[in-house]
N, CA, C and O atoms as a GROMACS GRO file, in nm:
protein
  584
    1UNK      N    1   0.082  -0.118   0.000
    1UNK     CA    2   0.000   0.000   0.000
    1UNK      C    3   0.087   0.126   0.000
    1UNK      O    4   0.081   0.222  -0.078
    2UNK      N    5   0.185   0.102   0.124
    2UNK     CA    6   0.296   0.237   0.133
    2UNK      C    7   0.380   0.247  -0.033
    2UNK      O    8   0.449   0.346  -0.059
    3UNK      N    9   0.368   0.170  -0.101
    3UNK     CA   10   0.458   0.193  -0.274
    3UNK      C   11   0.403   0.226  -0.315
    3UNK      O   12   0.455   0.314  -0.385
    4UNK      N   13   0.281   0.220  -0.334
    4UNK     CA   14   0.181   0.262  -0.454
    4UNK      C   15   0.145   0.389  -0.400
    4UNK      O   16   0.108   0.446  -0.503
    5UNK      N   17   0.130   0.474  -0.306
    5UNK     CA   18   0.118   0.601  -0.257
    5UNK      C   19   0.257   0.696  -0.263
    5UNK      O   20   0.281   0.817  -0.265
    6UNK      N   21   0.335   0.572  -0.265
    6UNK     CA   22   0.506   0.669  -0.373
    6UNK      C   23   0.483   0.690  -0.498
    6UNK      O   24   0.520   0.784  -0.567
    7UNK      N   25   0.405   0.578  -0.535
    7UNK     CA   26   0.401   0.554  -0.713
    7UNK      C   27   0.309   0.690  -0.762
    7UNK      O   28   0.339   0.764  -0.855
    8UNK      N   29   0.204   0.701  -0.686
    8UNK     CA   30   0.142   0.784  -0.705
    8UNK      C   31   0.230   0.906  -0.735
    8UNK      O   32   0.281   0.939  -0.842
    9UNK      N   33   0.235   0.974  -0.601
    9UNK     CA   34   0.312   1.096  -0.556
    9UNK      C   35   0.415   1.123  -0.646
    9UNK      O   36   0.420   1.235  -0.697
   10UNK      N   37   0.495   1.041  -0.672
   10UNK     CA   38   0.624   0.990  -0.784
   10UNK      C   39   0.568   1.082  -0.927
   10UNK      O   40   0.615   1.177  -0.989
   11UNK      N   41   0.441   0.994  -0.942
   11UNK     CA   42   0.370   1.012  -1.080
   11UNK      C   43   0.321   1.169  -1.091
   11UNK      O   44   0.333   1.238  -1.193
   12UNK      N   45   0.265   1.210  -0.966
   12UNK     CA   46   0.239   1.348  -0.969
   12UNK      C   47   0.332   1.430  -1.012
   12UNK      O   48   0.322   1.502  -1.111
   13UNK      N   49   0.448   1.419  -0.922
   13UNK     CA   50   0.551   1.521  -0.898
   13UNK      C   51   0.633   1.517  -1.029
   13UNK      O   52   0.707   1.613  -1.050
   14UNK      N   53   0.631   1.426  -1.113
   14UNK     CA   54   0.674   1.426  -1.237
   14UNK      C   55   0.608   1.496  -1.375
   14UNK      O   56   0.663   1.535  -1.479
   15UNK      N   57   0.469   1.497  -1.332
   15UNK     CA   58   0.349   1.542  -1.432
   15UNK      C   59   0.375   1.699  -1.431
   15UNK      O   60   0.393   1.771  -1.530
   16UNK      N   61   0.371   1.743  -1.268
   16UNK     CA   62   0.381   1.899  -1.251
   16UNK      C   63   0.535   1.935  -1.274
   16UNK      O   64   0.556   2.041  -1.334
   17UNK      N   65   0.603   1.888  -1.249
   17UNK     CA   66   0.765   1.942  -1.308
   17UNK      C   67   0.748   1.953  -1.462
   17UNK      O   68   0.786   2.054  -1.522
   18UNK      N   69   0.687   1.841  -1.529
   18UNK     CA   70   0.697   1.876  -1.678
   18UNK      C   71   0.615   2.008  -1.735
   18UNK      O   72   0.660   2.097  -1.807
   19UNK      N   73   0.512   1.997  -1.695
   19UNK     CA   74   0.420   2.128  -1.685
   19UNK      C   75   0.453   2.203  -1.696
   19UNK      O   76   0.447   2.250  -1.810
   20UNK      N   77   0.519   2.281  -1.586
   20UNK     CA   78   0.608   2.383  -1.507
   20UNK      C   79   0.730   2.413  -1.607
   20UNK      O   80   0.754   2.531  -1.634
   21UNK      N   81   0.807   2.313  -1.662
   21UNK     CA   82   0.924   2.351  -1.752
   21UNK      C   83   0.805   2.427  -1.845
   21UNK      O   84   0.784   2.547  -1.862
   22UNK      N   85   0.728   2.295  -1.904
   22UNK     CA   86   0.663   2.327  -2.054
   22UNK      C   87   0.644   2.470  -2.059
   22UNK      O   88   0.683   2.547  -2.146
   23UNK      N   89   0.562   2.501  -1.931
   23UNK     CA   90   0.502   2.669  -1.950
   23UNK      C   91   0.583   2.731  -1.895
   23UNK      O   92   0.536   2.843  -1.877
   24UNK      N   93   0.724   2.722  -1.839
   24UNK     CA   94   0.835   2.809  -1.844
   24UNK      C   95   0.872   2.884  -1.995
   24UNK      O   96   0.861   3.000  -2.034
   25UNK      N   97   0.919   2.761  -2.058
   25UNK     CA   98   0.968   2.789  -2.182
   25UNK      C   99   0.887   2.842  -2.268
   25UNK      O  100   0.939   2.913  -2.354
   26UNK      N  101   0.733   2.824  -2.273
   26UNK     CA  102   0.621   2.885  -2.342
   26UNK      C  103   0.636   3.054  -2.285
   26UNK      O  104   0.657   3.151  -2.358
   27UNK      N  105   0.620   3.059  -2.146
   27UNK     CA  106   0.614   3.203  -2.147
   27UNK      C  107   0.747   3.294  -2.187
   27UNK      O  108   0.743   3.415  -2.210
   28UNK      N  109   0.884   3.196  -2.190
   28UNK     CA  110   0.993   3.248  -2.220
   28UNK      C  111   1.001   3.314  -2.324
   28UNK      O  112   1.061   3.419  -2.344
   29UNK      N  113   0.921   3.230  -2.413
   29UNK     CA  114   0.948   3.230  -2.562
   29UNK      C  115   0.832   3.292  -2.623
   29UNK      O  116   0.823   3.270  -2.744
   30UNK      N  117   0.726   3.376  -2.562
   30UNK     CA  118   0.585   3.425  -2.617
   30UNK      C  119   0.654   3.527  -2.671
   30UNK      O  120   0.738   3.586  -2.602
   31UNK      N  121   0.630   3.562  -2.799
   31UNK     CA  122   0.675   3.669  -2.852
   31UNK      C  123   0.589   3.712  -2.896
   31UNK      O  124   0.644   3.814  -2.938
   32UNK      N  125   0.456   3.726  -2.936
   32UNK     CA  126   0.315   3.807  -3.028
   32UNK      C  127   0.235   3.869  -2.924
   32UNK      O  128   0.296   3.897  -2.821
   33UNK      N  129   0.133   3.890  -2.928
   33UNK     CA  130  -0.001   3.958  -2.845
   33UNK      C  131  -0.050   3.852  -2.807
   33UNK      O  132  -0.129   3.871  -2.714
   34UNK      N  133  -0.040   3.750  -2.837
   34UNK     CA  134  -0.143   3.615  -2.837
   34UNK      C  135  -0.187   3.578  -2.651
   34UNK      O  136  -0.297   3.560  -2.600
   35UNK      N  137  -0.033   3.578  -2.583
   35UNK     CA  138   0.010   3.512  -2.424
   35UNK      C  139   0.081   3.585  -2.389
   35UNK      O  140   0.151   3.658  -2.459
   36UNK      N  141   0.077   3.579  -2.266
   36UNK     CA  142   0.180   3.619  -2.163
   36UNK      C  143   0.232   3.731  -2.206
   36UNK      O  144   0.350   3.732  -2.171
   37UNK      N  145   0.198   3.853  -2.279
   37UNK     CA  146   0.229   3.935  -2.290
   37UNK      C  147   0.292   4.077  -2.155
   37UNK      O  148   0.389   4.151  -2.141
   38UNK      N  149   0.196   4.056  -2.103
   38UNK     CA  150   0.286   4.128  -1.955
   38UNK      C  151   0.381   4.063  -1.867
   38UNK      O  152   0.468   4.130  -1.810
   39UNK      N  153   0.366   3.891  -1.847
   39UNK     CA  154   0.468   3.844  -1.779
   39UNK      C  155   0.629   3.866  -1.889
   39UNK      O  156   0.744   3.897  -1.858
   40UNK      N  157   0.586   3.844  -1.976
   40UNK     CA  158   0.706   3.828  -2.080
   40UNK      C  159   0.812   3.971  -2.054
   40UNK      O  160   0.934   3.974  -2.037
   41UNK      N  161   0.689   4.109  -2.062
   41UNK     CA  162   0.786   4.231  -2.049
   41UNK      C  163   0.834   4.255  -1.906
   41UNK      O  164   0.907   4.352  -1.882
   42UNK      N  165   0.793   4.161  -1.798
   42UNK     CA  166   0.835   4.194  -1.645
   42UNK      C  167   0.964   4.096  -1.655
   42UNK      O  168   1.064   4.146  -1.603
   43UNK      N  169   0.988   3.939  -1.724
   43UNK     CA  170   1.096   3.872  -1.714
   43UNK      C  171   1.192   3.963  -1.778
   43UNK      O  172   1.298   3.976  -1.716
   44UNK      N  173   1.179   4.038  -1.906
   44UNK     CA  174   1.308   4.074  -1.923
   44UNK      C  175   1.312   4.211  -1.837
   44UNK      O  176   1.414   4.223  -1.769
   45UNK      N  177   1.252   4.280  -1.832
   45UNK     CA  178   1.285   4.399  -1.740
   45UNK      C  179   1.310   4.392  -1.599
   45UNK      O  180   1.398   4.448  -1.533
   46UNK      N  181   1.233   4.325  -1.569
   46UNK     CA  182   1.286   4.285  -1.396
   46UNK      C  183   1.131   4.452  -1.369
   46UNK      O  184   1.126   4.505  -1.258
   47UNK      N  185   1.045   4.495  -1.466
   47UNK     CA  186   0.982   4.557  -1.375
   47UNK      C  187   0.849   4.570  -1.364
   47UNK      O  188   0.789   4.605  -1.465
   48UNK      N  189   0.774   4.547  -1.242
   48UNK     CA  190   0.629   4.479  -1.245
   48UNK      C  191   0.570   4.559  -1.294
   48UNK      O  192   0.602   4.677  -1.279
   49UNK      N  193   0.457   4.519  -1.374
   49UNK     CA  194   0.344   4.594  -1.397
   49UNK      C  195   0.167   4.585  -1.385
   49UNK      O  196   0.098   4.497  -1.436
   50UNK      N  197   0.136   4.655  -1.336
   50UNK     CA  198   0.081   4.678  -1.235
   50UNK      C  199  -0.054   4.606  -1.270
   50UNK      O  200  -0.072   4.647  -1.385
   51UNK      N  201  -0.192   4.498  -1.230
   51UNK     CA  202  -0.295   4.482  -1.322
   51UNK      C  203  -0.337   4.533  -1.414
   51UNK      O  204  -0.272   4.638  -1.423
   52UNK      N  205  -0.408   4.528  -1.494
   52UNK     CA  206  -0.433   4.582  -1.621
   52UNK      C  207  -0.603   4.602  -1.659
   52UNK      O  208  -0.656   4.494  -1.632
   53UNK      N  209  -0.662   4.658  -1.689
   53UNK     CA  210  -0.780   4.644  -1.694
   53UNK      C  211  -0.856   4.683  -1.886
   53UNK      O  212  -0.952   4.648  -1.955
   54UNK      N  213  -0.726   4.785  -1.894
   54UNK     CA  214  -0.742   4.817  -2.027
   54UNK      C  215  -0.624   4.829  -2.088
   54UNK      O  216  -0.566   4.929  -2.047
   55UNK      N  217  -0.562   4.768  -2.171
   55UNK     CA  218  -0.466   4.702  -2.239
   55UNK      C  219  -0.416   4.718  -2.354
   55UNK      O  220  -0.516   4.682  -2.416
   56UNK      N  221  -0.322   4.748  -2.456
   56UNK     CA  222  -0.338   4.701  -2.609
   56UNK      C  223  -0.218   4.676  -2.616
   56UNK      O  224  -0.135   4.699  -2.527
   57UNK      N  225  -0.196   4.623  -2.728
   57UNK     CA  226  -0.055   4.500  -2.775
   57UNK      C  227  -0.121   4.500  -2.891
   57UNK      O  228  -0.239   4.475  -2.917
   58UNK      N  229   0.041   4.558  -3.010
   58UNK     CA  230   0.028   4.542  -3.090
   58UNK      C  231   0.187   4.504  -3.142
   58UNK      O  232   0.282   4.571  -3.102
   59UNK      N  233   0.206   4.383  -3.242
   59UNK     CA  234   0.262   4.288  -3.271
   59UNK      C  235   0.348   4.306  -3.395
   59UNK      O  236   0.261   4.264  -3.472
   60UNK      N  237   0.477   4.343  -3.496
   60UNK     CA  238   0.471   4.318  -3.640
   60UNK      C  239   0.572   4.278  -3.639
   60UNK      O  240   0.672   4.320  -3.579
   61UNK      N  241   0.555   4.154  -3.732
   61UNK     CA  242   0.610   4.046  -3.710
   61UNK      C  243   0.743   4.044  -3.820
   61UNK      O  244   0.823   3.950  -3.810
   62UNK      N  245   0.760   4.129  -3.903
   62UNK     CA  246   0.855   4.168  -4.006
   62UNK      C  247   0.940   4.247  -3.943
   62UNK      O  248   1.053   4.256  -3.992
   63UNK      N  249   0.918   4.304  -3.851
   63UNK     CA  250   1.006   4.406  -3.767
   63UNK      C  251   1.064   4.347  -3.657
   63UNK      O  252   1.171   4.391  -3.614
   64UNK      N  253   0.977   4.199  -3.576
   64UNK     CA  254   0.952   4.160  -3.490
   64UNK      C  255   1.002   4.257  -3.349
   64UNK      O  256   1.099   4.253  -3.274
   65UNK      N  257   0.879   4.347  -3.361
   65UNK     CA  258   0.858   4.428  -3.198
   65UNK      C  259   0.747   4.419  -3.188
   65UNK      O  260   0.666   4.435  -3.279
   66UNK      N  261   0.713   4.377  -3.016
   66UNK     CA  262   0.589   4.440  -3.014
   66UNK      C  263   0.596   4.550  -2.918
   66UNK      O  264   0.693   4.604  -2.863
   67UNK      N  265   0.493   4.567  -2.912
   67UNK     CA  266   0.417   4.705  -2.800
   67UNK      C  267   0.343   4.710  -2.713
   67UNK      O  268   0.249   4.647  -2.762
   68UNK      N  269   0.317   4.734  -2.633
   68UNK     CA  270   0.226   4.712  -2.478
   68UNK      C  271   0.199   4.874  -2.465
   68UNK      O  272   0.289   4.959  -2.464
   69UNK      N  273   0.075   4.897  -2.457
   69UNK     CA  274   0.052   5.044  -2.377
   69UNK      C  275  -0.034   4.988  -2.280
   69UNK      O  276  -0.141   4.930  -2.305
   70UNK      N  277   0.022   5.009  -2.155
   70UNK     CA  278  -0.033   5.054  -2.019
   70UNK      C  279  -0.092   5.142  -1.954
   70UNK      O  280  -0.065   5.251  -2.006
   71UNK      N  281  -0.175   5.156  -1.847
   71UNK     CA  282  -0.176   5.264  -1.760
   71UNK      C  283  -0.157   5.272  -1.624
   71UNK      O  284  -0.232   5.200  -1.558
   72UNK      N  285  -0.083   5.336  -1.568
   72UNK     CA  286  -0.004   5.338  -1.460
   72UNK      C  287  -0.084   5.425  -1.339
   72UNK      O  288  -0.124   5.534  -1.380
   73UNK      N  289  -0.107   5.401  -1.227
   73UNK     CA  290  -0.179   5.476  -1.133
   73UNK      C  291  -0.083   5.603  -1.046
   73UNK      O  292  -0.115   5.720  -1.028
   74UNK      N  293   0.021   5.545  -1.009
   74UNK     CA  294   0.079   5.637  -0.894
   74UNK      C  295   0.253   5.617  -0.970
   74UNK      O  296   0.330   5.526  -0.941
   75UNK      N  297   0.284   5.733  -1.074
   75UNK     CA  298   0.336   5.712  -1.190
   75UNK      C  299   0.473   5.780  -1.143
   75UNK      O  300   0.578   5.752  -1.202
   76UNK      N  301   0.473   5.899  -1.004
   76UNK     CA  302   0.604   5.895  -0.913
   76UNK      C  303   0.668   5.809  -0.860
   76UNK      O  304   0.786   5.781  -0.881
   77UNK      N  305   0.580   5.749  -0.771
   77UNK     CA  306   0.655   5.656  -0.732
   77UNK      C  307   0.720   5.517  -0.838
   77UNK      O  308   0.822   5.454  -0.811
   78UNK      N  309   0.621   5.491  -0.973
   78UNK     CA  310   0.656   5.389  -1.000
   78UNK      C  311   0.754   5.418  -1.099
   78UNK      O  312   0.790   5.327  -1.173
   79UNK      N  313   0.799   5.524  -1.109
   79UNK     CA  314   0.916   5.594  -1.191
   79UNK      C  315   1.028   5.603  -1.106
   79UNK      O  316   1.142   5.581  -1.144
   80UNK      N  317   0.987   5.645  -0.954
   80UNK     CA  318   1.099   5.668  -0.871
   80UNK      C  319   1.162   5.523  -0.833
   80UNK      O  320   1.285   5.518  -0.820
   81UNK      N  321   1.078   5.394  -0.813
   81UNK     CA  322   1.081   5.254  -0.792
   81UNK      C  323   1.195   5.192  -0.892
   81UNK      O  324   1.308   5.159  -0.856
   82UNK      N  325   1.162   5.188  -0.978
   82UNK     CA  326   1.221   5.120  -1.080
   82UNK      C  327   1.319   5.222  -1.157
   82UNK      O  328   1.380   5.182  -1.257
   83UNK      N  329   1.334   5.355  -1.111
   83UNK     CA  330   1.482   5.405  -1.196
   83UNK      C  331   1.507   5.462  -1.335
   83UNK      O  332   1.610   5.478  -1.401
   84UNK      N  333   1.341   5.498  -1.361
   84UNK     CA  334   1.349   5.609  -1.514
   84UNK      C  335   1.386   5.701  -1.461
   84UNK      O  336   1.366   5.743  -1.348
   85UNK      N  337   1.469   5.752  -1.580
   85UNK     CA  338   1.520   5.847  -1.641
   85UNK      C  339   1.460   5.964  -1.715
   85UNK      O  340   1.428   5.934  -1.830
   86UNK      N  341   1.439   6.082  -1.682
   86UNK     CA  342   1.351   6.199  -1.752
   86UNK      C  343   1.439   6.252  -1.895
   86UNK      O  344   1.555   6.283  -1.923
   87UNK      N  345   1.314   6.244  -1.958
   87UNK     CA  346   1.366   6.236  -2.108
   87UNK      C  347   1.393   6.385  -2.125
   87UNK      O  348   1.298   6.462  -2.115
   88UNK      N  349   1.536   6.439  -2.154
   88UNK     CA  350   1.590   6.580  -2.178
   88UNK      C  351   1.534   6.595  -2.352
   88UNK      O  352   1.468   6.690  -2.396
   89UNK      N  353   1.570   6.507  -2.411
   89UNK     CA  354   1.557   6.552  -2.575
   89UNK      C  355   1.461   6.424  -2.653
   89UNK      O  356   1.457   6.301  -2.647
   90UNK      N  357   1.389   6.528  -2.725
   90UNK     CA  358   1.232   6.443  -2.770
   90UNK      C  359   1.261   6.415  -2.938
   90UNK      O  360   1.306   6.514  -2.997
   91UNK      N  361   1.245   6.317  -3.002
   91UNK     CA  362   1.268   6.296  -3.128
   91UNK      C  363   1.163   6.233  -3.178
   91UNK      O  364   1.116   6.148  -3.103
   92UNK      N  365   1.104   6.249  -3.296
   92UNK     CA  366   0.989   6.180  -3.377
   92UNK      C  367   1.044   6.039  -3.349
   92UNK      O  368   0.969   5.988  -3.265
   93UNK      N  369   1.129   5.966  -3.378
   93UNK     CA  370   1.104   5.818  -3.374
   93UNK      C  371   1.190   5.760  -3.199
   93UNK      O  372   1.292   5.694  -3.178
   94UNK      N  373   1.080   5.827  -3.098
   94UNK     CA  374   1.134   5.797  -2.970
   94UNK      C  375   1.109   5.614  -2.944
   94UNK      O  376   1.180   5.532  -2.886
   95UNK      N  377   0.999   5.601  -3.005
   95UNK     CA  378   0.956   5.395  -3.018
   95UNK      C  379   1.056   5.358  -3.105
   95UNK      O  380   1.157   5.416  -3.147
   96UNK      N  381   1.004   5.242  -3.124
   96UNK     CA  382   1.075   5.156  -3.277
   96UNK      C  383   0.929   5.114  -3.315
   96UNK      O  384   0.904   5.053  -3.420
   97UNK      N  385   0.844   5.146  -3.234
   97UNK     CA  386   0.730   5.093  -3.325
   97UNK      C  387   0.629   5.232  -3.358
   97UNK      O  388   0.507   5.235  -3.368
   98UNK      N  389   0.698   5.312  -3.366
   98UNK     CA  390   0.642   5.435  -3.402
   98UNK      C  391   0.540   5.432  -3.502
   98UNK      O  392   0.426   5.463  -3.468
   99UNK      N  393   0.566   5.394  -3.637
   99UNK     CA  394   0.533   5.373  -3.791
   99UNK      C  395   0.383   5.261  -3.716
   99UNK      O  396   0.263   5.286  -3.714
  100UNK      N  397   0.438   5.170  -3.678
  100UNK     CA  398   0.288   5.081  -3.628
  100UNK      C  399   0.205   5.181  -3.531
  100UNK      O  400   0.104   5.237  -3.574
  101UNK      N  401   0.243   5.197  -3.424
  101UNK     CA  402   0.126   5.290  -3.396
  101UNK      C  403   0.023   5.392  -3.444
  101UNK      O  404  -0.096   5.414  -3.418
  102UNK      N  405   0.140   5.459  -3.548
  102UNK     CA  406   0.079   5.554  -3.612
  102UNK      C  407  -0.042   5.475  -3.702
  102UNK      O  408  -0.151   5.522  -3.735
  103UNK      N  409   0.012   5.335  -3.733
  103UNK     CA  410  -0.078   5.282  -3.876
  103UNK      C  411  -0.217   5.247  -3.821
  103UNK      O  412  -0.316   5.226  -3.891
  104UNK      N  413  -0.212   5.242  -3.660
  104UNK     CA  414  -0.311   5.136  -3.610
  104UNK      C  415  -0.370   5.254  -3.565
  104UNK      O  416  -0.479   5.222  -3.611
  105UNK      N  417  -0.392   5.362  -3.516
  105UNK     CA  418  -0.406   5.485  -3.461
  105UNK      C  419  -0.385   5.471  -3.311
  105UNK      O  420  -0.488   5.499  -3.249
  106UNK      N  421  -0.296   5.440  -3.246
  106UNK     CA  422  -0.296   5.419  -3.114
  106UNK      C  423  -0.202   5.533  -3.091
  106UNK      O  424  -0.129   5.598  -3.165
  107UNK      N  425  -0.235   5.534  -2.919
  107UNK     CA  426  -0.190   5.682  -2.840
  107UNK      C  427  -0.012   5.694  -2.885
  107UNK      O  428   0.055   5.595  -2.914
  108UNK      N  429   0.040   5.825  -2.883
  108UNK     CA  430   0.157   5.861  -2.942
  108UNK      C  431   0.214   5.914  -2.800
  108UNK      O  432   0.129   5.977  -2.736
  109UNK      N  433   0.357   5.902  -2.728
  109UNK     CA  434   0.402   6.009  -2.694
  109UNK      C  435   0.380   6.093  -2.734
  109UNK      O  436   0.325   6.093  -2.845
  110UNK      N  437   0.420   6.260  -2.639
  110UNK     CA  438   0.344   6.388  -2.683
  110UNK      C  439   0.501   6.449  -2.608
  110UNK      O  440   0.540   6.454  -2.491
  111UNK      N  441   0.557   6.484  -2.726
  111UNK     CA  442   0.676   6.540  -2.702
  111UNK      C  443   0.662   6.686  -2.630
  111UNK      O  444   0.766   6.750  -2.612
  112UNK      N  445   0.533   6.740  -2.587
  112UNK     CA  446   0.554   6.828  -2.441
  112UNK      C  447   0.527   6.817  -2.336
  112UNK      O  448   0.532   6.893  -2.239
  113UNK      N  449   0.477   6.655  -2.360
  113UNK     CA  450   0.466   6.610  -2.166
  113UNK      C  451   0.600   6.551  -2.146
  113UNK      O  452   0.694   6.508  -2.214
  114UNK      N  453   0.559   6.572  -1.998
  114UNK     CA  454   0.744   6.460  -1.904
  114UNK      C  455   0.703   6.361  -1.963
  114UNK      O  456   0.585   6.330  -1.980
  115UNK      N  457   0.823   6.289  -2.009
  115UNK     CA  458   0.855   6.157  -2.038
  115UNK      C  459   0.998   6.121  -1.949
  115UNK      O  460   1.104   6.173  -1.913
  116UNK      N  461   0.917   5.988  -1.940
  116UNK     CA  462   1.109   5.904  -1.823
  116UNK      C  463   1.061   5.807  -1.913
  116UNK      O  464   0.949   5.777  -1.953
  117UNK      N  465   1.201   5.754  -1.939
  117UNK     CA  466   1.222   5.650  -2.005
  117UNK      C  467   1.382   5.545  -1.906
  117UNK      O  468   1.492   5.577  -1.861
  118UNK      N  469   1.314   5.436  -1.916
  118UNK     CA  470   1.447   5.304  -1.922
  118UNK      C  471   1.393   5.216  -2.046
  118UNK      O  472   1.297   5.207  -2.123
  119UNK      N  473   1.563   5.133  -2.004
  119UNK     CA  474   1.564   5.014  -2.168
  119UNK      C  475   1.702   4.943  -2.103
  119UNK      O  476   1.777   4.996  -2.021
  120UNK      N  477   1.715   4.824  -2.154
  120UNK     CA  478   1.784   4.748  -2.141
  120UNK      C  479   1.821   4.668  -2.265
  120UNK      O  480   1.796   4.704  -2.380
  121UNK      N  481   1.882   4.555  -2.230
  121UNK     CA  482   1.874   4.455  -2.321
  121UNK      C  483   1.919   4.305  -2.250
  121UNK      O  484   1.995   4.284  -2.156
  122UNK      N  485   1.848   4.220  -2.328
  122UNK     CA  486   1.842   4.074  -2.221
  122UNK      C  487   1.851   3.941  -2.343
  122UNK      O  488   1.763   3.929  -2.427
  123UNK      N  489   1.971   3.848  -2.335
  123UNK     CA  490   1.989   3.759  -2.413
  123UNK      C  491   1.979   3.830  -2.585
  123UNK      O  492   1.921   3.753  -2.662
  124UNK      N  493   2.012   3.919  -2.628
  124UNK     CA  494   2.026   3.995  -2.711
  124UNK      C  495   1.853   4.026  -2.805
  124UNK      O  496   1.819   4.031  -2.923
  125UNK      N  497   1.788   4.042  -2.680
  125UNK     CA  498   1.625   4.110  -2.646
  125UNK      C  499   1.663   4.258  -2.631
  125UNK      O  500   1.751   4.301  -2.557
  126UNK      N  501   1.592   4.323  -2.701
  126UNK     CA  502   1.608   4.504  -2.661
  126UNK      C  503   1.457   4.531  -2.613
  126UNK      O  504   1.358   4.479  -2.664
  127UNK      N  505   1.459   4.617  -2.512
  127UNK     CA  506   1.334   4.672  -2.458
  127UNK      C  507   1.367   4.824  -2.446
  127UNK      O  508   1.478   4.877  -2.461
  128UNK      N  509   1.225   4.896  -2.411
  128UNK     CA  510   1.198   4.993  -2.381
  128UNK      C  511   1.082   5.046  -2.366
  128UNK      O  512   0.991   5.046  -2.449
  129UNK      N  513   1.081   5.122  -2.189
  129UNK     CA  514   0.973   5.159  -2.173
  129UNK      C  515   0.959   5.295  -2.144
  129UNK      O  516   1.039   5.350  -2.068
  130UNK      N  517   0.850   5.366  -2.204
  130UNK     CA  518   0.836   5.522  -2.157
  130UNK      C  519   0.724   5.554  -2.143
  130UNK      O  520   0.641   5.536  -2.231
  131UNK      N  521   0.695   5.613  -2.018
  131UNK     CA  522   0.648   5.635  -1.922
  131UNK      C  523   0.576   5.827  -1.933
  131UNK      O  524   0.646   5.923  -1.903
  132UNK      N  525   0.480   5.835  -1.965
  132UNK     CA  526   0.399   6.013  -1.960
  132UNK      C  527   0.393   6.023  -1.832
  132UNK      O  528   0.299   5.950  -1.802
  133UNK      N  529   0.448   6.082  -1.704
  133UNK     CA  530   0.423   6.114  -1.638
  133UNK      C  531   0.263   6.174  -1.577
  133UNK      O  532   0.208   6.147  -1.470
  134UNK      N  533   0.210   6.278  -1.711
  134UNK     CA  534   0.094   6.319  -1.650
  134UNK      C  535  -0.042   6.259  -1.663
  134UNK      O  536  -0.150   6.281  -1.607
  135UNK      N  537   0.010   6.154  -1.781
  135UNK     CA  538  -0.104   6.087  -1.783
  135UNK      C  539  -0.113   5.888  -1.712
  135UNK      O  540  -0.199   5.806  -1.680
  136UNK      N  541  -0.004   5.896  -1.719
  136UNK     CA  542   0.023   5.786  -1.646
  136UNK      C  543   0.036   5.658  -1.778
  136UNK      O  544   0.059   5.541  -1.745
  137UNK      N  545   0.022   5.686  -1.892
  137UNK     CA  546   0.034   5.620  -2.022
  137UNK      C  547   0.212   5.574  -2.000
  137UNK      O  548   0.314   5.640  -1.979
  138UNK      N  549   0.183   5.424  -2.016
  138UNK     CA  550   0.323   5.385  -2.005
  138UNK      C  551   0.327   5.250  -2.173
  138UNK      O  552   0.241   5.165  -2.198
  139UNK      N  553   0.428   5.274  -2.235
  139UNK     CA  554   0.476   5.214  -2.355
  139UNK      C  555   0.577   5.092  -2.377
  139UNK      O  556   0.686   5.110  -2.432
  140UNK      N  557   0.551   5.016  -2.349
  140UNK     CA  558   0.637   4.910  -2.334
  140UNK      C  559   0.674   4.829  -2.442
  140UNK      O  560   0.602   4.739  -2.486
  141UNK      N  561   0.793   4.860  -2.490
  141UNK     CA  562   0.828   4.808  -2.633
  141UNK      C  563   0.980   4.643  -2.633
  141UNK      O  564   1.086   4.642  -2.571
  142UNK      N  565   0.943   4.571  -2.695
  142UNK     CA  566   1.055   4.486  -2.736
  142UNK      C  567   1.072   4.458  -2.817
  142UNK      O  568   0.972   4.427  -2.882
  143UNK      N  569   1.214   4.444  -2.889
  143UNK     CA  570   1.275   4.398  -3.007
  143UNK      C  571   1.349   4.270  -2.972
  143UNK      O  572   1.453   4.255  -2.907
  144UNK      N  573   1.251   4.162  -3.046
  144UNK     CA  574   1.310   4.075  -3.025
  144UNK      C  575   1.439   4.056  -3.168
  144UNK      O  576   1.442   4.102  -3.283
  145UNK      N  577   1.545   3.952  -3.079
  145UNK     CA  578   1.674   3.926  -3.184
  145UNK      C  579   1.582   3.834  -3.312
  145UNK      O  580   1.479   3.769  -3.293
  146UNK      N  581   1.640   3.848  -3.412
  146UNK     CA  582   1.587   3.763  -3.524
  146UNK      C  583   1.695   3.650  -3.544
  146UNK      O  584   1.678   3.563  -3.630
   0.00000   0.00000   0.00000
């Protein structure tokens, strides 16, 4: 009786480890709008973001970046938290997905509000996020490596 309640347990603990890799590597590797689109931009950034209630992600897949616009509630502190940077000099192509936004009509930076911006790069992943201070509109962009 005591083996077969190993066998079991055995059998479990093997089912959920595979699982657990499987949808490791699934969320590792989500690159479209489709999944895991916010966990994906917190693994490479290391920075949380916050529930979501209203959302958009947009995807092009020839460029391969996508885009996340957010909205952020308490946009001091979560600027002061995580270590943006206030944007001194404003340029038409501040995204890389500039050209897509524009095509899809979605919200634009507004080169006379505060903007803070960070970016990194992770396993030769480029990100970047920028952050409107007054409206709390936050832009979360990645370029994935091809």
């Amino acid at each position: 009786m005591r083996n077969k309640k190993f066998l079991f347990l055995g059998i479990v603990l093997i089912i959920v480890l595979v699982i657990g890799i499987l949808s490791f590597f699934t969320l590792k590797n989500s690159k479209s709008c489709a999944q895991f689109v916010i966990d994906t931009n917190e693994l490479i950034s290391g920075i949380d973001i916050p529930k979501q209630t209203k959302s958009q992600c947009f995807y092009n897949e020839e460029e391969n970046i996508r885009i996340g616009i957010y909205k952020i509630d308490n946009t001091n502190e979560f600027i002061s938290k995580y270590g943006f940077e206030k944007l001194n000099t404003y340029n038409d192509t501040l995204l890389w997905s500039q050209n897509i936004l524009i095509e899809k009509n979605a919200l634009l930076p507004v080169s006379t509000h505060m903007l803070f911006q960070k970016s990194g790069e992770k396993n030769g992943n480029k990100w970047q996020c920028v952050i409107d201070i007054n409206s709390g509109t936050m832009w979360f962009e990645i370029k994935w490596k091809k």
